[in-house]
C-alpha positions as a Markdown table, in Angstrom:
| # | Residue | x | y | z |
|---|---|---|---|---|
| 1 | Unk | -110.9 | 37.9 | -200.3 |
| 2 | Unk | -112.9 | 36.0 | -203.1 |
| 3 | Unk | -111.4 | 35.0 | -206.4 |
| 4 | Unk | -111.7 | 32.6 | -208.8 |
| 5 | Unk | -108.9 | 30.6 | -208.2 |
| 6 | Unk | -106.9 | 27.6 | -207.1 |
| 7 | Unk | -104.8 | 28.5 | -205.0 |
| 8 | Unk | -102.7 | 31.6 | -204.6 |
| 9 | Unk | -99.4 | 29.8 | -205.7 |
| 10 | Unk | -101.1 | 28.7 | -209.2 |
| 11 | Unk | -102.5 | 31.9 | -210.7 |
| 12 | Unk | -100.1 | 32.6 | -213.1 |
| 13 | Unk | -99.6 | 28.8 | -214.4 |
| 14 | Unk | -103.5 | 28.3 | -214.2 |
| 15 | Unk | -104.2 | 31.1 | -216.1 |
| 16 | Unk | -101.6 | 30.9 | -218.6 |
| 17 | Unk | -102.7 | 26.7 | -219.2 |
| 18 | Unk | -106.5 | 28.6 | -219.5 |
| 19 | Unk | -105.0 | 31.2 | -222.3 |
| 20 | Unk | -103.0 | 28.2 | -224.1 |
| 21 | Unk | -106.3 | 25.9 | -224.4 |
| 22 | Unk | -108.2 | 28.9 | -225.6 |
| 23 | Unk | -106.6 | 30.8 | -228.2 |
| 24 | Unk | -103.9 | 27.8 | -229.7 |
| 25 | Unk | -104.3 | 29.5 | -233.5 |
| 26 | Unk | -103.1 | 32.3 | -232.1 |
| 27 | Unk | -100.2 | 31.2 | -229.8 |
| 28 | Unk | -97.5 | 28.8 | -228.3 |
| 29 | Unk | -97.0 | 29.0 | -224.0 |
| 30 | Unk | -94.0 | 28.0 | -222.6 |
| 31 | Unk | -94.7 | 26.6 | -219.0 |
| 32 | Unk | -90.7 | 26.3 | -218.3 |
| 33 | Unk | -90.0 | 29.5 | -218.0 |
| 34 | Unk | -93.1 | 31.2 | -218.9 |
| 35 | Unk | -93.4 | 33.0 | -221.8 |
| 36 | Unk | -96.2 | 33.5 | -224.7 |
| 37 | Unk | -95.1 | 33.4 | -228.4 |
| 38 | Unk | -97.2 | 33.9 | -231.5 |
| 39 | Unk | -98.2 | 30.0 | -233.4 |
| 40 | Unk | -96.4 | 30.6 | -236.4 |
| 41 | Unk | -92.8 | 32.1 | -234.7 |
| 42 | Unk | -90.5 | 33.1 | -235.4 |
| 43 | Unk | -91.2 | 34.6 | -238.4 |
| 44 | Unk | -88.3 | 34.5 | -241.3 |
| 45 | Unk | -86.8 | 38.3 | -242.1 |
| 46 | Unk | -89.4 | 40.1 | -239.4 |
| 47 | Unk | -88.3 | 42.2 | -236.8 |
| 48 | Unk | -89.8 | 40.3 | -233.7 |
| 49 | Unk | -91.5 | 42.5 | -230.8 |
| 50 | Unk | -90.8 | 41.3 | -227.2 |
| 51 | Unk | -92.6 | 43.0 | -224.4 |
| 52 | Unk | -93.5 | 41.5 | -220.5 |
| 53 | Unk | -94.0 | 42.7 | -216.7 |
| 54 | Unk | -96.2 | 41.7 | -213.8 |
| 55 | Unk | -99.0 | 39.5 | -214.4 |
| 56 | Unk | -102.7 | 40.8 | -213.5 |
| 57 | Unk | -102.9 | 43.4 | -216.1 |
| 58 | Unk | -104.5 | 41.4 | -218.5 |
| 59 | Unk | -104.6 | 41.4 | -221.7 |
| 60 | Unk | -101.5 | 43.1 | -221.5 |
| 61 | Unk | -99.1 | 41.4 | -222.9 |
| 62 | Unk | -99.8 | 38.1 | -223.4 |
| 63 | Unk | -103.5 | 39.2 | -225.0 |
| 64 | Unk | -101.3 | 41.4 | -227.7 |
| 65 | Unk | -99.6 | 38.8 | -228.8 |
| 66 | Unk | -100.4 | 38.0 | -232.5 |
| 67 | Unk | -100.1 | 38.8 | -236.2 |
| 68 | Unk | -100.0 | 42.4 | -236.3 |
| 69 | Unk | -98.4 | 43.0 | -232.2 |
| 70 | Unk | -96.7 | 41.5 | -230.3 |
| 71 | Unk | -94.4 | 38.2 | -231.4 |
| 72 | Unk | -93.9 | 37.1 | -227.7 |
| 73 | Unk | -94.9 | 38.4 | -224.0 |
| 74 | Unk | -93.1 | 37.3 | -220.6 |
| 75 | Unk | -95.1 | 37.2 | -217.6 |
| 76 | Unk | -93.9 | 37.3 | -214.3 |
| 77 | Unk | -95.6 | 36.6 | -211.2 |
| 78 | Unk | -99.1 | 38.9 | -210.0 |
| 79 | Unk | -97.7 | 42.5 | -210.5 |
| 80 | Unk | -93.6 | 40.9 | -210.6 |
| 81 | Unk | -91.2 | 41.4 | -213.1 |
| 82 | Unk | -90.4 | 38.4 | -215.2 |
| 83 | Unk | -86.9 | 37.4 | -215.2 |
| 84 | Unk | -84.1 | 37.5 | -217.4 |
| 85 | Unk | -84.4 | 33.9 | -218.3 |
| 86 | Unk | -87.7 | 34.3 | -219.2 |
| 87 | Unk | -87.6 | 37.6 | -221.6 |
| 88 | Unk | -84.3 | 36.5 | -222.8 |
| 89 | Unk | -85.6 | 32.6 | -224.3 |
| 90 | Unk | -88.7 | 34.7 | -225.5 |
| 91 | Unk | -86.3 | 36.8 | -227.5 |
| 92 | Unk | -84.3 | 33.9 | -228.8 |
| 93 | Unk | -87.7 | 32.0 | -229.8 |
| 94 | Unk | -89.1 | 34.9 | -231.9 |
| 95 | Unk | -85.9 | 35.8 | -233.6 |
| 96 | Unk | -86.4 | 35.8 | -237.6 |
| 97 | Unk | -83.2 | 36.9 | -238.7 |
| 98 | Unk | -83.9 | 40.7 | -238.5 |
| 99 | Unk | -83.6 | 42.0 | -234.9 |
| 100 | Unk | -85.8 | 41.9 | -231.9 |
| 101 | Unk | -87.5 | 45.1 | -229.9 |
| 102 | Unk | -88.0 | 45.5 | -226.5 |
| 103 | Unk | -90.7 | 47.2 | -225.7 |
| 104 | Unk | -90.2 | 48.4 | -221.6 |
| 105 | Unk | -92.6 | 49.8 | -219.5 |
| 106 | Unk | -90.5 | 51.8 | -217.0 |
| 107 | Unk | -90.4 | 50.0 | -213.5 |
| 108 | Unk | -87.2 | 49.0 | -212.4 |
| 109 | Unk | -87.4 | 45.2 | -212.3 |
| 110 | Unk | -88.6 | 45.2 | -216.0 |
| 111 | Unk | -85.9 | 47.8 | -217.4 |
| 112 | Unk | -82.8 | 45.8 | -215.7 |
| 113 | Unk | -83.6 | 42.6 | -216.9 |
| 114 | Unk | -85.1 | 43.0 | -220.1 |
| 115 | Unk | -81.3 | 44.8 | -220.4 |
| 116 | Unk | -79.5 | 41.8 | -218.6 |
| 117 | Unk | -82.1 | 39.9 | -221.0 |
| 118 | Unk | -80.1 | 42.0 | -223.9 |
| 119 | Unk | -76.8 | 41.1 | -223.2 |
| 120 | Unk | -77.9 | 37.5 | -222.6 |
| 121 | Unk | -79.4 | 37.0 | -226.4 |
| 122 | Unk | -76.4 | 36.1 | -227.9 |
| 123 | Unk | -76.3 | 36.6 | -231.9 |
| 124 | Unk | -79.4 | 38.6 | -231.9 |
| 125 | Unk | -79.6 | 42.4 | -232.5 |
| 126 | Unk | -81.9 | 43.7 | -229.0 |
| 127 | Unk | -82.9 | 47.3 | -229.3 |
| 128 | Unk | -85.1 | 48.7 | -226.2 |
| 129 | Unk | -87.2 | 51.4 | -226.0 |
| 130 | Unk | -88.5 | 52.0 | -222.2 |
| 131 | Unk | -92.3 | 53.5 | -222.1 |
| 132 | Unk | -92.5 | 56.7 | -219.9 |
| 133 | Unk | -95.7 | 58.0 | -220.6 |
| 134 | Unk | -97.4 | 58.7 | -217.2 |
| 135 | Unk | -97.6 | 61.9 | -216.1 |
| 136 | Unk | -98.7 | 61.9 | -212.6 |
| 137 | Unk | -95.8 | 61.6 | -210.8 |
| 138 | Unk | -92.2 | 61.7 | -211.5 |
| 139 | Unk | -90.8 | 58.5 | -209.5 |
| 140 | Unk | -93.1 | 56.5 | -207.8 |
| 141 | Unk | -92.5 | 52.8 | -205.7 |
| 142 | Unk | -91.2 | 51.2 | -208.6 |
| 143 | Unk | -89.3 | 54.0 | -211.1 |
| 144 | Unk | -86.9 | 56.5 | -211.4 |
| 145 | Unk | -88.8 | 58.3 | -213.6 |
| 146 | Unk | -92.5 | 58.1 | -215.0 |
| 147 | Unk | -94.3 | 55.1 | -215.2 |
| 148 | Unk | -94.8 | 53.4 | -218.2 |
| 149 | Unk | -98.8 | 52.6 | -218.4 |
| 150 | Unk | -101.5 | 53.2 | -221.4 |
| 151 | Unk | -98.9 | 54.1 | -224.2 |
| 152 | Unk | -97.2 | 50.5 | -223.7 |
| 153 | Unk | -100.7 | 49.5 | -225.6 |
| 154 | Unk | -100.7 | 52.1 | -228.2 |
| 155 | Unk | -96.7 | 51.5 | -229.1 |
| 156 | Unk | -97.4 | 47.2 | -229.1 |
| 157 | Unk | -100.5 | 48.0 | -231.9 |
| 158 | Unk | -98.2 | 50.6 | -233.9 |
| 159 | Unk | -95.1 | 48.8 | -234.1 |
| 160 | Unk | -96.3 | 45.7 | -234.6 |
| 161 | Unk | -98.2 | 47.0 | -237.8 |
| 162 | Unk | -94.7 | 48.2 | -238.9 |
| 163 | Unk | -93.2 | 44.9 | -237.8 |
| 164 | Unk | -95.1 | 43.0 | -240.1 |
| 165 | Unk | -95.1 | 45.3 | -243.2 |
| 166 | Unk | -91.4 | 44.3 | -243.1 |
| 167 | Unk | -89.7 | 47.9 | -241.4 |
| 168 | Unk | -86.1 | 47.3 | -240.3 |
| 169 | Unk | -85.6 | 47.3 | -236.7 |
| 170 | Unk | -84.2 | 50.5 | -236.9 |
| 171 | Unk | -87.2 | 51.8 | -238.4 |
| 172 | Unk | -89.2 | 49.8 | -235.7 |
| 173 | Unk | -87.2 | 51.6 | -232.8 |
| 174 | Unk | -87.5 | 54.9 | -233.8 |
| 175 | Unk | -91.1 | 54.8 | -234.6 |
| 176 | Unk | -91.6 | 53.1 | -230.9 |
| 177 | Unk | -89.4 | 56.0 | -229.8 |
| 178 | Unk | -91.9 | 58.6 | -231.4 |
| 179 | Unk | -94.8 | 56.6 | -229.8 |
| 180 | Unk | -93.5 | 57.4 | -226.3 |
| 181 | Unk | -92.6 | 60.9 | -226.8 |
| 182 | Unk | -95.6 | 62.2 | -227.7 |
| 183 | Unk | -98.0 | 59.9 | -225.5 |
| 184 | Unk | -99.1 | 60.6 | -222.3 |
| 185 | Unk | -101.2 | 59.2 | -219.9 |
| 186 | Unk | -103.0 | 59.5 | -216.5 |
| 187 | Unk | -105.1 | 57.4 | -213.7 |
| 188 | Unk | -107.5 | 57.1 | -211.0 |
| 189 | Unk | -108.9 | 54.8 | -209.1 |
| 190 | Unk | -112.0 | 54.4 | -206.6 |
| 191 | Unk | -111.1 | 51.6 | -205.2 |
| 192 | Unk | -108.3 | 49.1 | -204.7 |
| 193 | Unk | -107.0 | 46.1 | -206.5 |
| 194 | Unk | -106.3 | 42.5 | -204.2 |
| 195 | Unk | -103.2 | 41.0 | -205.0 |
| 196 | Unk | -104.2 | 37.0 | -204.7 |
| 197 | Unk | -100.7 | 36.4 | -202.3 |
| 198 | Unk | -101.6 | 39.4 | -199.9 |
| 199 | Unk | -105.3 | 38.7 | -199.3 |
| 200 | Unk | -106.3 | 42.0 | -198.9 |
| 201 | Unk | -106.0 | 45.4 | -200.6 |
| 202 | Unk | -103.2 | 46.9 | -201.8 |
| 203 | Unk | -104.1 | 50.2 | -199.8 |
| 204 | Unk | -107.6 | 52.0 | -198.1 |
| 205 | Unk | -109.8 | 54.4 | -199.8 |
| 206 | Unk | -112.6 | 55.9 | -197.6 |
| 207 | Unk | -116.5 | 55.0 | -199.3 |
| 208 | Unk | -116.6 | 58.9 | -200.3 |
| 209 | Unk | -112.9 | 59.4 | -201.5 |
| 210 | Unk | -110.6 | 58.7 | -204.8 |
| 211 | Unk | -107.2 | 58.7 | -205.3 |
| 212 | Unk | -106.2 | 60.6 | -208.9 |
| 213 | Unk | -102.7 | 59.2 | -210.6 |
| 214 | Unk | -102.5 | 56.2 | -209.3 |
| 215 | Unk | -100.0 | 53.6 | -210.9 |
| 216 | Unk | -101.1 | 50.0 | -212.2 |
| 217 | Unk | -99.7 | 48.3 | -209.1 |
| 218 | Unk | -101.1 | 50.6 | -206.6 |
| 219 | Unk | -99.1 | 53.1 | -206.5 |
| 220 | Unk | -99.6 | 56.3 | -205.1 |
| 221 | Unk | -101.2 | 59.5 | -207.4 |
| 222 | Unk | -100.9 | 62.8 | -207.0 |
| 223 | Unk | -103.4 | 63.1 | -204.3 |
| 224 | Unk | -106.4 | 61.7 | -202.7 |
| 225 | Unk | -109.6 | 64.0 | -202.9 |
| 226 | Unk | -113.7 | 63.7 | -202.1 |
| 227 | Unk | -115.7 | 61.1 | -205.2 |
| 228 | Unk | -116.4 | 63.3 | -208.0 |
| 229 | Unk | -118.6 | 63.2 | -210.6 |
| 230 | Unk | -117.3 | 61.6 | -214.1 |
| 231 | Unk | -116.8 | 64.9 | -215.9 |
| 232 | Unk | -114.7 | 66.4 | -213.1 |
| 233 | Unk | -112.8 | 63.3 | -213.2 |
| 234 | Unk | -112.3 | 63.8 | -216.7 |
| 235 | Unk | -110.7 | 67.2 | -216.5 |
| 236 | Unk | -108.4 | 66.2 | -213.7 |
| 237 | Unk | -107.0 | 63.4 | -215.5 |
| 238 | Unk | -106.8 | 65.2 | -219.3 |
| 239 | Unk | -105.7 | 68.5 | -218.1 |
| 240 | Unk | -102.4 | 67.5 | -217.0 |
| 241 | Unk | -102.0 | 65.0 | -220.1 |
| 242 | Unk | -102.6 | 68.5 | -222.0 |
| 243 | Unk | -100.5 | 70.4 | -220.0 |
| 244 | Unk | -97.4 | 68.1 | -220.7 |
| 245 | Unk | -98.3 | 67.0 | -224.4 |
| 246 | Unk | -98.1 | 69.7 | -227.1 |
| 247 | Unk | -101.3 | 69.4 | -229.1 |
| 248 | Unk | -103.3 | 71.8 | -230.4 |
| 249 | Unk | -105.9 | 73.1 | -232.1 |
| 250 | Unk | -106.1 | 70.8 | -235.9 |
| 251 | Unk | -104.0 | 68.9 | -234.2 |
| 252 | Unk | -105.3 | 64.8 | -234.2 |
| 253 | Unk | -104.8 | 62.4 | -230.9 |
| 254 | Unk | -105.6 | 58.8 | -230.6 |
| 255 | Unk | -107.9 | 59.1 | -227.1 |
| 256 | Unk | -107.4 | 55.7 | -225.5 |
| 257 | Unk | -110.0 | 55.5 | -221.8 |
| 258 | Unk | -108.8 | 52.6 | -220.0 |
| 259 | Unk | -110.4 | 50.5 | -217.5 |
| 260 | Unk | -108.4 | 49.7 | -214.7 |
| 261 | Unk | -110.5 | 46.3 | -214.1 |
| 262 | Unk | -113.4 | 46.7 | -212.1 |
| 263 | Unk | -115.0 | 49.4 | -214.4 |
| 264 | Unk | -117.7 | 48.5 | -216.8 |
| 265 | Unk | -117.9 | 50.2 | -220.3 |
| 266 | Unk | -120.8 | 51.9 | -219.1 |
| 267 | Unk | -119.1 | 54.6 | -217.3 |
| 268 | Unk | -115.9 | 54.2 | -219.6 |
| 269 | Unk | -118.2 | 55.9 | -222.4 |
| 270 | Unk | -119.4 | 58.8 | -220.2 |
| 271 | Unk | -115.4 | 59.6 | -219.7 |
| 272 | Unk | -114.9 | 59.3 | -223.3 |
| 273 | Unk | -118.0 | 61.8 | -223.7 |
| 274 | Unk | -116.3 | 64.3 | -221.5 |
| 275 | Unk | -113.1 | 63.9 | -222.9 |
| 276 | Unk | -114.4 | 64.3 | -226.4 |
| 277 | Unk | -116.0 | 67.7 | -224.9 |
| 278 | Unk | -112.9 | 69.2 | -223.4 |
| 279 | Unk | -110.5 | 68.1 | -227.2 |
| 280 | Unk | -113.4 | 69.9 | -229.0 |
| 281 | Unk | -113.4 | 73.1 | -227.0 |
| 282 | Unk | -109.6 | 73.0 | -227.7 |
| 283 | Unk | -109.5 | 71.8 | -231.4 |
| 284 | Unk | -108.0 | 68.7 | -231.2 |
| 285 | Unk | -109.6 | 66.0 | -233.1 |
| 286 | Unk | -109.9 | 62.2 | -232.2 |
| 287 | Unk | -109.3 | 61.0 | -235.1 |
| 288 | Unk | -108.8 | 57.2 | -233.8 |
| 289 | Unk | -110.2 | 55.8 | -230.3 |
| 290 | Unk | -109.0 | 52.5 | -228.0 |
| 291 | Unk | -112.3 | 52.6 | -224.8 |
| 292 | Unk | -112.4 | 49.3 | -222.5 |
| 293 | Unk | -109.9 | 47.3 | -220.3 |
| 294 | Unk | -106.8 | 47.3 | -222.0 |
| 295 | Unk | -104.2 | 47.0 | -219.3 |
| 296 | Unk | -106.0 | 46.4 | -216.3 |
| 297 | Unk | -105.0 | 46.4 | -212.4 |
| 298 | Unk | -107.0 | 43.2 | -211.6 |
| 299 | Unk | -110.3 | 44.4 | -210.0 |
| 300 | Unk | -109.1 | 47.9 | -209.5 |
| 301 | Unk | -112.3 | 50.2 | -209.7 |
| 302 | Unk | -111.1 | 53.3 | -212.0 |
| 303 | Unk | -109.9 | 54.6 | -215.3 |
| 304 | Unk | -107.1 | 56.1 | -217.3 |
| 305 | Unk | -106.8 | 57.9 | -220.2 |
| 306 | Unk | -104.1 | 57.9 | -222.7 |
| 307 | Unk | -103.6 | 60.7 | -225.6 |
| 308 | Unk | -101.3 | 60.1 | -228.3 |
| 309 | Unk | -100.7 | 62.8 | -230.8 |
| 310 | Unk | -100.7 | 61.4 | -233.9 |
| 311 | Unk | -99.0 | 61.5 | -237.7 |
| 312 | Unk | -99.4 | 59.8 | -240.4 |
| 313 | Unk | -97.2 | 56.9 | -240.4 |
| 314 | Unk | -98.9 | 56.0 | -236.4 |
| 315 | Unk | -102.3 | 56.5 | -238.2 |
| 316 | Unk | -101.6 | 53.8 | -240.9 |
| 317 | Unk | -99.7 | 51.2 | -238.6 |
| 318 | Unk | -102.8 | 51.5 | -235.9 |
| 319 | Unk | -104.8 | 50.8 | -238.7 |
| 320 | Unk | -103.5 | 47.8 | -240.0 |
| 321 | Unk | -104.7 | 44.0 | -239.6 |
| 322 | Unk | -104.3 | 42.5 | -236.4 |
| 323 | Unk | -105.2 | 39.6 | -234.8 |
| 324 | Unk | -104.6 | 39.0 | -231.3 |
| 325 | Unk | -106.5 | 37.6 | -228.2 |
| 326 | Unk | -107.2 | 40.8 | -226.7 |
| 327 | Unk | -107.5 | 43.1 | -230.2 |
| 328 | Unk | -108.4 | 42.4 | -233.4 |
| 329 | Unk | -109.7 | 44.5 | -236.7 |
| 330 | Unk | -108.9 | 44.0 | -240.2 |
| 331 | Unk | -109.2 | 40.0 | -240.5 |
């Protein structure tokens, strides 16, 4: 195993003292328990965003948090929930006076204690809205249920928008809500990711083979076939999005092509080529695009792709100011 380390024990600190020294307009760390919260929280009368899980899918969260996103992020250990302690602080330290949000993705260790978080915030008003979006398997190693992957990114950026335009937080909720149900997402990978405590990969994958719906962590996909060439790829991963989402011809999606880590935008843009291709032939128009390593599996080799059928209210929140390590547009 080679990384750029200190010692397996240290990732997590290390990296978050790194983030704090680099980006201290933008954000406040707490070493004791970890967590990341904007510079200027909390913010009087705005509903404050929470969101958290395993570290090593940077830039999610911690990257997202900023004016415009994300008010705080928890991370736990490589690819290990963060605890209740942890998310439930966070909530406290963010809280304006106007509610906090939860924003889940849905693995088991994140949905119970971002709820025992809940019940531990006392005085505060915790609404949660668990990300499902995945459509590769139903339960997988970590979930009852679809995982929650690339729409965790999309529903951050959009409610955060609405955040900080002043919405209520039941305003925020249900337009996180909408986010979820009509996202969906799928992954491959050609290669595994290394978790720094296990020293080797996750799992094997012959020179010449793939494995299509993996999960962030490793997980199993659907099924493990023969290397392909991108626009193949393409179609196995968007055909099944398109199969599950109803969209249709006018119809306008936010296409979001992920890197899993290891993938360079190169090839990212000859997915997004294909996938352009296969919308046009069926009407749909991308009327707004996310390409590059948004919520990555450390050095994973592969890609996801995330549709998200959009309206009008989405449109405008995706398009407003933010200003975050990991995205910013409009400052």
């Amino acid at each position: 195993m080679k990384k750029l380390i200190n010692g397996v024990d240290d990732v997590v600190a290390d990296s978050l003292t790194g983030f704090e020294a680099a980006h201290p307009n933008l954000v406040r760390v707490s070493h004791d328990p970890y967590y990341i919260v904007r510079a200027d929280a909390p913010v009087d009368g705005k509903v404050g965003i929470v969101s958290g899980g395993g570290s090593g899918h940077e830039p999610m969260h911690g990257g997202f948090v900023g004016m415009g996103m994300l008010d705080a992020a928890c991370p736990g250990e490589v690819f290990t929930s963060p605890t209740p302690d942890q998310m439930m602080e966070a909530t406290s330290a963010i809280d304006g006076g106007a509610g906090v949000l939860h924003i889940v993705k849905n693995y088991t260790g994140d949905v119970m204690n971002f709820e025992m978080a809940a019940e531990m915030a006392e005085g505060t008003d915790v609404r949660a809205v668990v990300i499902d979006d995945d459509v590769a398997v139903q339960d997988s190693l970590y979930t009852a249920g679809r995982r929650g992957v690339g729409a965790t990114v999309l529903a951050e950026k959009i409610c955060g928008g609405a955040a900080e335009a002043g919405k209520s937080l039941d305003e925020v909720t249900e337009l996180c809500e909408r986010v979820n149900a009509n996202g969906r997402s799928m992954g491959m990978a050609l290669t595994s990711c290394t978790v720094p405590s296990a020293g080797e990969p996750t799992f094997e994958l012959g020179d010449d083979e793939m494995e299509i719906g993996i999960g962030i962590h490793g997980e199993p996909g659907r099924e493990r076939k023969k290397v392909a060439s991108a626009a193949e790829v393409t179609a196995m991963l968007t055909e099944p999005i398109l199969d599950d989402l109803d969209v249709g011809d006018g119809e306008q999606v936010l296409a979001f092509v992920n890197s899993m880590g290891g993938t360079p935008l190169i090839e990212l843009y000859i997915v997004y080529a294909e996938l352009a291709k296969i919308l046009g032939d069926r009407g749909v128009n991308i009327a707004r695009n996310l390409i590059g390593p948004y919520i990555t599996s450390l050095e994973m080799q592969g890609c996801s792709i995330t549709l998200l059928k959009l309206d009008e209210e989405m449109t405008n929140y995706w398009d407003a100011p933010v200003h975050t390590a990991g995205l910013r547009w409009g400052v």
